[in-house]
mmCIF file of the N, C-alpha and C atoms, coordinates in Angstrom:
data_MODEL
# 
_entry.id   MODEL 
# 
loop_
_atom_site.group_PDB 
_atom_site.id 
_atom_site.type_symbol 
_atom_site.label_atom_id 
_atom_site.label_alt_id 
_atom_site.label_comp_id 
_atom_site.label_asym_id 
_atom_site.label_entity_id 
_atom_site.label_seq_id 
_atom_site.pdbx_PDB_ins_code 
_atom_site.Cartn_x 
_atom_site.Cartn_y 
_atom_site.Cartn_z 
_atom_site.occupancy 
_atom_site.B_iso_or_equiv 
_atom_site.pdbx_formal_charge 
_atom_site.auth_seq_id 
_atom_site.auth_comp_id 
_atom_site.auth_asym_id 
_atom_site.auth_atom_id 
_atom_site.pdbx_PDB_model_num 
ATOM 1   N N  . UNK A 1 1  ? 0.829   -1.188  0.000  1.00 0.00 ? 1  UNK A N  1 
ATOM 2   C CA . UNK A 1 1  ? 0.000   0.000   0.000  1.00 0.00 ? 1  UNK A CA 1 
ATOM 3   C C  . UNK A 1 1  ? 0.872   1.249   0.000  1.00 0.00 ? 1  UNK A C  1 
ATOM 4   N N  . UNK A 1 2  ? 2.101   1.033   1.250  1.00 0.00 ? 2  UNK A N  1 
ATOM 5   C CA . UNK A 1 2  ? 2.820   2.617   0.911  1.00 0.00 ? 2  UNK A CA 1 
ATOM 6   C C  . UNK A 1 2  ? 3.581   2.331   -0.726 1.00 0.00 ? 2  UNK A C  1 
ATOM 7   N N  . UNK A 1 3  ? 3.853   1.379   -1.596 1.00 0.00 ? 3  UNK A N  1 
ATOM 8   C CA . UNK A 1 3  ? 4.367   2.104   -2.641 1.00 0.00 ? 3  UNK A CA 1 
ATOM 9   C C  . UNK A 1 3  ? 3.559   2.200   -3.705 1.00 0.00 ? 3  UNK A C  1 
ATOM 10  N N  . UNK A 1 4  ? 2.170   2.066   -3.283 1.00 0.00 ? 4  UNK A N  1 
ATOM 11  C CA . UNK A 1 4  ? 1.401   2.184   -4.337 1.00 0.00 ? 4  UNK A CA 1 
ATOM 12  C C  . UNK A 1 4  ? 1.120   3.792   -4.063 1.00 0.00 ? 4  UNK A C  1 
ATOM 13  N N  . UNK A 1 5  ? 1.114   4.514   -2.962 1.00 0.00 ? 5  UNK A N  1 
ATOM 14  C CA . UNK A 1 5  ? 0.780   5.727   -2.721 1.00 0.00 ? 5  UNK A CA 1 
ATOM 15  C C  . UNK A 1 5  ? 2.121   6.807   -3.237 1.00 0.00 ? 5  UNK A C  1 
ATOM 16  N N  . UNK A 1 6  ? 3.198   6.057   -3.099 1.00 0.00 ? 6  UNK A N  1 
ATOM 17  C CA . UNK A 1 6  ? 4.457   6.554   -3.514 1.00 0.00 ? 6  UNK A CA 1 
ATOM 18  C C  . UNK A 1 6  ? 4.367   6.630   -4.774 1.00 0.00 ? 6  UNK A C  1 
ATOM 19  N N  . UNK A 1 7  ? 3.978   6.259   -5.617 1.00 0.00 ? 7  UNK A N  1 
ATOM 20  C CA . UNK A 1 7  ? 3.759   6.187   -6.830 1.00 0.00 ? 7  UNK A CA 1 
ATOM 21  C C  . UNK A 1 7  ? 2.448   7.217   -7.536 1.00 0.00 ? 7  UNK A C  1 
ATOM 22  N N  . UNK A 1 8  ? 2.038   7.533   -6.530 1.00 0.00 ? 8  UNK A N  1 
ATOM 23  C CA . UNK A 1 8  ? 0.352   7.937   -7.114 1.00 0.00 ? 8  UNK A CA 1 
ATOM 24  C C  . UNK A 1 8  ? 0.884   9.594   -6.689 1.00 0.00 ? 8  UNK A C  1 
ATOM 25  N N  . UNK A 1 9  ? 1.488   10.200  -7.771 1.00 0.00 ? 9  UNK A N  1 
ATOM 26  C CA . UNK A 1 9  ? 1.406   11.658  -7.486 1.00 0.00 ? 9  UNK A CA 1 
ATOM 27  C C  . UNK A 1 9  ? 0.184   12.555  -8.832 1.00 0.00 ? 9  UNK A C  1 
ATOM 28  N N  . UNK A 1 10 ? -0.139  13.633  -8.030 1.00 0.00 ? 10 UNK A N  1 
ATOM 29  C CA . UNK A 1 10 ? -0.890  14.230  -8.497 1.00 0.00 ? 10 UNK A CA 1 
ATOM 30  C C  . UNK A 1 10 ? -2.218  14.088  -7.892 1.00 0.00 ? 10 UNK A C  1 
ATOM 31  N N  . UNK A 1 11 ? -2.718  13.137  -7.750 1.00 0.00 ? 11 UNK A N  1 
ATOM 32  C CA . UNK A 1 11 ? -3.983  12.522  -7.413 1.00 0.00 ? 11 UNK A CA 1 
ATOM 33  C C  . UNK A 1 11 ? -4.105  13.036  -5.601 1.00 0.00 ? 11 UNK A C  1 
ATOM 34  N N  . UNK A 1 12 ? -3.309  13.785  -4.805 1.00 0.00 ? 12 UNK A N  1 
ATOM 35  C CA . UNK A 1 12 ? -3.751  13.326  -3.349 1.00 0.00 ? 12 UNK A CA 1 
ATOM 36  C C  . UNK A 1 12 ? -4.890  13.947  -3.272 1.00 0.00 ? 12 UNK A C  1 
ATOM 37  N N  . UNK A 1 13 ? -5.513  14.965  -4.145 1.00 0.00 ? 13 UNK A N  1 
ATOM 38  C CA . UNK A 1 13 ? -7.355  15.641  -4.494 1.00 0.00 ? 13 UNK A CA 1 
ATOM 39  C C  . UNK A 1 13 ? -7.891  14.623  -4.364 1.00 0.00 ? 13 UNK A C  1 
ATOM 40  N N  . UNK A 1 14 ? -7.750  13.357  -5.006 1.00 0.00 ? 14 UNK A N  1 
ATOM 41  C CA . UNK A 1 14 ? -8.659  12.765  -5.435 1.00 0.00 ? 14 UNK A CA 1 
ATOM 42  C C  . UNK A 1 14 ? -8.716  11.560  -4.339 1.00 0.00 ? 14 UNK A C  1 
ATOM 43  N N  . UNK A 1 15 ? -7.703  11.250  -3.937 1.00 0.00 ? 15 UNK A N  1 
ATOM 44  C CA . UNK A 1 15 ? -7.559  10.308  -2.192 1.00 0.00 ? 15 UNK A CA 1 
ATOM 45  C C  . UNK A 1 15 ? -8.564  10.813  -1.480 1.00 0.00 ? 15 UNK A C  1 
ATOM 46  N N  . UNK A 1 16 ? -8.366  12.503  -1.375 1.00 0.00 ? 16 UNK A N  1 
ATOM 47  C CA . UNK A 1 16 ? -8.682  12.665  0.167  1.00 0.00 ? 16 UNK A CA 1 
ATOM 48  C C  . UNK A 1 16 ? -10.230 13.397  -0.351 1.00 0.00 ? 16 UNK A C  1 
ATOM 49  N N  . UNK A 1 17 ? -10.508 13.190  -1.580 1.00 0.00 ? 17 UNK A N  1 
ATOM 50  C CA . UNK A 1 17 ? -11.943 13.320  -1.671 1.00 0.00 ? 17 UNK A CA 1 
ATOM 51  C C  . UNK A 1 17 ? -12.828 12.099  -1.541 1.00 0.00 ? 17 UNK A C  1 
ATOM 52  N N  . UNK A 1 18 ? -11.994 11.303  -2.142 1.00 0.00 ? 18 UNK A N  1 
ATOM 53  C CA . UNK A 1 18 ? -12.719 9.749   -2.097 1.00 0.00 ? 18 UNK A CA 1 
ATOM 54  C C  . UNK A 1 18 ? -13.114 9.361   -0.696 1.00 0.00 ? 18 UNK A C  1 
ATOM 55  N N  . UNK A 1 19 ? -12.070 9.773   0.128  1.00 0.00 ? 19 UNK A N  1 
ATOM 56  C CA . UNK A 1 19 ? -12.232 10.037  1.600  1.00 0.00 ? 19 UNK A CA 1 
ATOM 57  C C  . UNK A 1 19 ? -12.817 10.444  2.465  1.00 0.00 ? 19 UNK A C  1 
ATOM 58  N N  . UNK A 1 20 ? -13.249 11.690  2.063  1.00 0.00 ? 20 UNK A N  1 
ATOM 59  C CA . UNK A 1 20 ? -14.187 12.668  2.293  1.00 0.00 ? 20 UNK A CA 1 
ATOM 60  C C  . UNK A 1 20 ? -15.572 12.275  1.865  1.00 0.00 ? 20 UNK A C  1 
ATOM 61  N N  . UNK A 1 21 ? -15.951 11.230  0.926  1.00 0.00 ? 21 UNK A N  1 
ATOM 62  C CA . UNK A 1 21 ? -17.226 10.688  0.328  1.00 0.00 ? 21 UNK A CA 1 
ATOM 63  C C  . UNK A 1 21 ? -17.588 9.451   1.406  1.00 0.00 ? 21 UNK A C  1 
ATOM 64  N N  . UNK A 1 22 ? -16.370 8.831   1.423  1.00 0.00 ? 22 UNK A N  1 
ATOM 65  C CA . UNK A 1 22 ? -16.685 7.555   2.202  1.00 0.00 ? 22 UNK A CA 1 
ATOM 66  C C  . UNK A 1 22 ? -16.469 7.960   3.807  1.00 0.00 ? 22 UNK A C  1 
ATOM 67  N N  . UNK A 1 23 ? -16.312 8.795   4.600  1.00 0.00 ? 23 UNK A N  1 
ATOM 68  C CA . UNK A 1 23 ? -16.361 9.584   5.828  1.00 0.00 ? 23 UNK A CA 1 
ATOM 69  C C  . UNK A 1 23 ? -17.994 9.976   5.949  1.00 0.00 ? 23 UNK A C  1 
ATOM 70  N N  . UNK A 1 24 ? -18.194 10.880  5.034  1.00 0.00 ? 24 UNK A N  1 
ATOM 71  C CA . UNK A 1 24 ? -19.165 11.558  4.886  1.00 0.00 ? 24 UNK A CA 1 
ATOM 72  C C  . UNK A 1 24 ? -20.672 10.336  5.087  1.00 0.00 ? 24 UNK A C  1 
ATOM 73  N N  . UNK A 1 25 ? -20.732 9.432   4.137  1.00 0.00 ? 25 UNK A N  1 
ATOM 74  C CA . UNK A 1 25 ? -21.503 8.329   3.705  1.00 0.00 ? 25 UNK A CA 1 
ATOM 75  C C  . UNK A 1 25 ? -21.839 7.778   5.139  1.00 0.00 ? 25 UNK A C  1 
ATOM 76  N N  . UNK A 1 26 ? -20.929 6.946   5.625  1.00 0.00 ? 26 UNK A N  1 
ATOM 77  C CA . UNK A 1 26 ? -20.910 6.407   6.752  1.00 0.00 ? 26 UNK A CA 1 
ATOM 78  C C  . UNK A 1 26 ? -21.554 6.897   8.080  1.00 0.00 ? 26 UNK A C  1 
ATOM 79  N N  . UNK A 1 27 ? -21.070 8.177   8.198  1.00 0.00 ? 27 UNK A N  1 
ATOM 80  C CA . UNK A 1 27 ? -21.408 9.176   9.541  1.00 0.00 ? 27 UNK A CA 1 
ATOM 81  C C  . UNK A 1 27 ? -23.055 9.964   9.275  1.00 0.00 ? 27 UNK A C  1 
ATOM 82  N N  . UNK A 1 28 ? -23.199 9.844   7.445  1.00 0.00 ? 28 UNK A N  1 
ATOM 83  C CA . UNK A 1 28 ? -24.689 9.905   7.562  1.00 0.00 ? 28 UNK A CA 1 
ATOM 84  C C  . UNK A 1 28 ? -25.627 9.026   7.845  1.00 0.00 ? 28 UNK A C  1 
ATOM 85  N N  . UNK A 1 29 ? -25.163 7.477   7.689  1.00 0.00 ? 29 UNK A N  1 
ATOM 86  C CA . UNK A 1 29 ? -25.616 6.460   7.838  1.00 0.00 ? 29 UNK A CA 1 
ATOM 87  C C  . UNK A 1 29 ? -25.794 6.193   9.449  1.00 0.00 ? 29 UNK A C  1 
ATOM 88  N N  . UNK A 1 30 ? -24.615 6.297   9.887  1.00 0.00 ? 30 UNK A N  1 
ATOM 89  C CA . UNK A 1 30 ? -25.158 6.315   11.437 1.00 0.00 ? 30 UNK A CA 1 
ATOM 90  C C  . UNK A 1 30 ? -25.807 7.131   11.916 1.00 0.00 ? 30 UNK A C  1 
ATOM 91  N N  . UNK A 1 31 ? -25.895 8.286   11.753 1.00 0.00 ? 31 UNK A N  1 
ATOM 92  C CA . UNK A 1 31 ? -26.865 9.356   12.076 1.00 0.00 ? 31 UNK A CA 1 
ATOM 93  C C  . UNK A 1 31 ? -28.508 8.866   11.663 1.00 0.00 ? 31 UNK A C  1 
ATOM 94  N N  . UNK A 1 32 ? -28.400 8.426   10.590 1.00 0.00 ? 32 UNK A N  1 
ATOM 95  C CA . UNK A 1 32 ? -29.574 7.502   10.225 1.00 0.00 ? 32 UNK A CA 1 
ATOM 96  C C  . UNK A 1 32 ? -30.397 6.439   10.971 1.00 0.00 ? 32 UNK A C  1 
ATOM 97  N N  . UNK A 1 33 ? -29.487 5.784   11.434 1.00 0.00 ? 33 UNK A N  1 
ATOM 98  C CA . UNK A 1 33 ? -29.870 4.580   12.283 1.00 0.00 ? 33 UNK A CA 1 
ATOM 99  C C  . UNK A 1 33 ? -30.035 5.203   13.472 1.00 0.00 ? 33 UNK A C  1 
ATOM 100 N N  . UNK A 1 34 ? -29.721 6.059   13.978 1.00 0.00 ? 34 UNK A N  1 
ATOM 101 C CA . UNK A 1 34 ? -29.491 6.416   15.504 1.00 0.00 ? 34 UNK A CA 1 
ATOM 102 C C  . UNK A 1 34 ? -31.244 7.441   15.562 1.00 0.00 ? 34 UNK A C  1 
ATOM 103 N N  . UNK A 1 35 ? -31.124 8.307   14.681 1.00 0.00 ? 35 UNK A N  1 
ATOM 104 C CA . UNK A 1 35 ? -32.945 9.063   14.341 1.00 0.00 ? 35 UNK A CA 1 
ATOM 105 C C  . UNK A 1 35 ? -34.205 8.064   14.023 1.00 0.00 ? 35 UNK A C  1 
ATOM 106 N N  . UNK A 1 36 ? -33.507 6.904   13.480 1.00 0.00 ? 36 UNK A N  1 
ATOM 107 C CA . UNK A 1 36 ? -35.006 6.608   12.178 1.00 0.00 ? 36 UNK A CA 1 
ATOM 108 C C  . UNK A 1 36 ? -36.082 6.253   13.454 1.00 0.00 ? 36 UNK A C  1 
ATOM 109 N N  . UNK A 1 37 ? -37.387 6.142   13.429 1.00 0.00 ? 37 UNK A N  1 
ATOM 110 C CA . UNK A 1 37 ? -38.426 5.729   14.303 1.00 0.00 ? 37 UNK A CA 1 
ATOM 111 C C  . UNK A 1 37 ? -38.109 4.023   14.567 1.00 0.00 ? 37 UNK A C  1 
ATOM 112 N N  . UNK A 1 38 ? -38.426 3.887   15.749 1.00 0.00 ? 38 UNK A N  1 
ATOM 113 C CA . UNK A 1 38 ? -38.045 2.408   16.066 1.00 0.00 ? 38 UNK A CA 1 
ATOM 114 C C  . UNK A 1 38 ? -39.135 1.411   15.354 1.00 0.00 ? 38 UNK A C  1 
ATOM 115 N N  . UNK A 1 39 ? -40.801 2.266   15.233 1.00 0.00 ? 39 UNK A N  1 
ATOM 116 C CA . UNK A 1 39 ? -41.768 1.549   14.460 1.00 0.00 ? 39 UNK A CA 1 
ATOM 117 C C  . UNK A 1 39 ? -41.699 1.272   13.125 1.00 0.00 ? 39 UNK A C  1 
ATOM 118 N N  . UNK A 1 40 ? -40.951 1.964   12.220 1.00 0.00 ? 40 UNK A N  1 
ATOM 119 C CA . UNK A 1 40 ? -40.119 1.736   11.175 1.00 0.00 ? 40 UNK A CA 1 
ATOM 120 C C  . UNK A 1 40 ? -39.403 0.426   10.916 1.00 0.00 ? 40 UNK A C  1 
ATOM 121 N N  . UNK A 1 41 ? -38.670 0.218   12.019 1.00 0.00 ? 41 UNK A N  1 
ATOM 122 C CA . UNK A 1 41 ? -37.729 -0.915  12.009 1.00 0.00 ? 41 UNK A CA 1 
ATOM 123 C C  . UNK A 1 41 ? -38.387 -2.635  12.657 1.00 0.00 ? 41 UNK A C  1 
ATOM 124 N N  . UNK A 1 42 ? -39.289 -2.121  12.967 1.00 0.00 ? 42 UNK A N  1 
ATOM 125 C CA . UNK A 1 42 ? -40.189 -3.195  13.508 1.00 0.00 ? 42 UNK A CA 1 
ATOM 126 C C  . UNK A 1 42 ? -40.974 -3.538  11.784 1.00 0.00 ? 42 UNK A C  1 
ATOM 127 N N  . UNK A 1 43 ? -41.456 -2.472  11.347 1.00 0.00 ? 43 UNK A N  1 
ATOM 128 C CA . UNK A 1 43 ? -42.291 -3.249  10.503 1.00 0.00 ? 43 UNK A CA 1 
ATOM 129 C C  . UNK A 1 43 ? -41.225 -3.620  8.917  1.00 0.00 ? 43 UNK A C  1 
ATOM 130 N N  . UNK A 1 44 ? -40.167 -3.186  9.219  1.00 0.00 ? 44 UNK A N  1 
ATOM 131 C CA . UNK A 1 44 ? -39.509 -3.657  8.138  1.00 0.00 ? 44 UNK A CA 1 
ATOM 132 C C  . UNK A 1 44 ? -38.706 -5.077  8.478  1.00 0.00 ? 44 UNK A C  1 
ATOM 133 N N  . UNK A 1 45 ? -38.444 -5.151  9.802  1.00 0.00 ? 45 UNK A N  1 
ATOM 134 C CA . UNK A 1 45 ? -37.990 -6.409  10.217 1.00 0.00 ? 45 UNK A CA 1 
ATOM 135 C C  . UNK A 1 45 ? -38.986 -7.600  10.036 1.00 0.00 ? 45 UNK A C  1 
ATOM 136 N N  . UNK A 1 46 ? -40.610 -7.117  10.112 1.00 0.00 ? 46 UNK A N  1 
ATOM 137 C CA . UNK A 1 46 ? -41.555 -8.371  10.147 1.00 0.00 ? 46 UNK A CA 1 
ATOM 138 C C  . UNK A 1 46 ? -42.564 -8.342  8.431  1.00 0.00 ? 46 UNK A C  1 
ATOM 139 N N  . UNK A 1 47 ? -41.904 -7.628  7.519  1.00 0.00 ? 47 UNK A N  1 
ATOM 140 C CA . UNK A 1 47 ? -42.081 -7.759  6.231  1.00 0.00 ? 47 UNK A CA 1 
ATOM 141 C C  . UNK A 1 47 ? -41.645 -8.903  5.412  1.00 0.00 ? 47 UNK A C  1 
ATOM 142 N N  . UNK A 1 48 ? -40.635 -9.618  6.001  1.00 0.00 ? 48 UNK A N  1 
ATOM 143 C CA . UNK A 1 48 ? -40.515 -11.043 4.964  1.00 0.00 ? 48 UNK A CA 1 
ATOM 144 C C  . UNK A 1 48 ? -41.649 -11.965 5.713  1.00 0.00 ? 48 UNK A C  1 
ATOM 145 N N  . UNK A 1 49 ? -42.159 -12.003 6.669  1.00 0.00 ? 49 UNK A N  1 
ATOM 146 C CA . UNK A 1 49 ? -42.705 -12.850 7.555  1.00 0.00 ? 49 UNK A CA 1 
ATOM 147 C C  . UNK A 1 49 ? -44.385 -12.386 7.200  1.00 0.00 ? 49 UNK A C  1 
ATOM 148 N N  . UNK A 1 50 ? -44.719 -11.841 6.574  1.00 0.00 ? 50 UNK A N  1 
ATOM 149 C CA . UNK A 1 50 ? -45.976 -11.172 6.656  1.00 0.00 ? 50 UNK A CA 1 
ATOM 150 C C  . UNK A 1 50 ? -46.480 -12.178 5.250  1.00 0.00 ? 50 UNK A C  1 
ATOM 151 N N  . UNK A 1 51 ? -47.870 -12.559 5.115  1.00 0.00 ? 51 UNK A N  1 
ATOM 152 C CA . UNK A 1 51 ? -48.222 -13.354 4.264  1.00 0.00 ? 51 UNK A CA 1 
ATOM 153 C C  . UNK A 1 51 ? -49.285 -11.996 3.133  1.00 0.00 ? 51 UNK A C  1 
ATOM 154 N N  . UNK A 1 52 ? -49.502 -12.256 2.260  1.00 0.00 ? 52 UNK A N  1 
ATOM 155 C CA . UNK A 1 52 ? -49.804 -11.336 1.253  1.00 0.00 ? 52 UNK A CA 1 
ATOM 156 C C  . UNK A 1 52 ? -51.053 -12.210 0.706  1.00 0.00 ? 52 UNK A C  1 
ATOM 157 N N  . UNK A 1 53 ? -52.104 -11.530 0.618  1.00 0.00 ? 53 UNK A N  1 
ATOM 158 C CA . UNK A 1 53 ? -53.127 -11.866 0.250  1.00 0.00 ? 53 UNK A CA 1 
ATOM 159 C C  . UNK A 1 53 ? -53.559 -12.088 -1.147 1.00 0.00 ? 53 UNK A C  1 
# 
């Protein structure tokens, strides 16, 4: 990994944006899970189990 980075000039924009996407992604995602309504997660947990008429 360090000589693949040793090698990669020009690009550190594009590292530390890729970075910045996948930081970003994640920390919205938990923020997600931590807000969503708990009745939400109940009825999406008992949706494969539910029989369809």
């Amino acid at each position: 990994m360090k000589q693949f980075l040793a090698n990669v000039t020009g690009m550190e924009g594009y590292l530390i944006f890729s970075m910045m996407i996948f930081i970003t992604f994640f920390i919205g995602l938990l923020w997600w899970v931590i807000r969503v309504d708990k009745s939400y997660i109940q009825k999406m947990k008992n949706l494969p189990l539910e029989k369809n008429s």
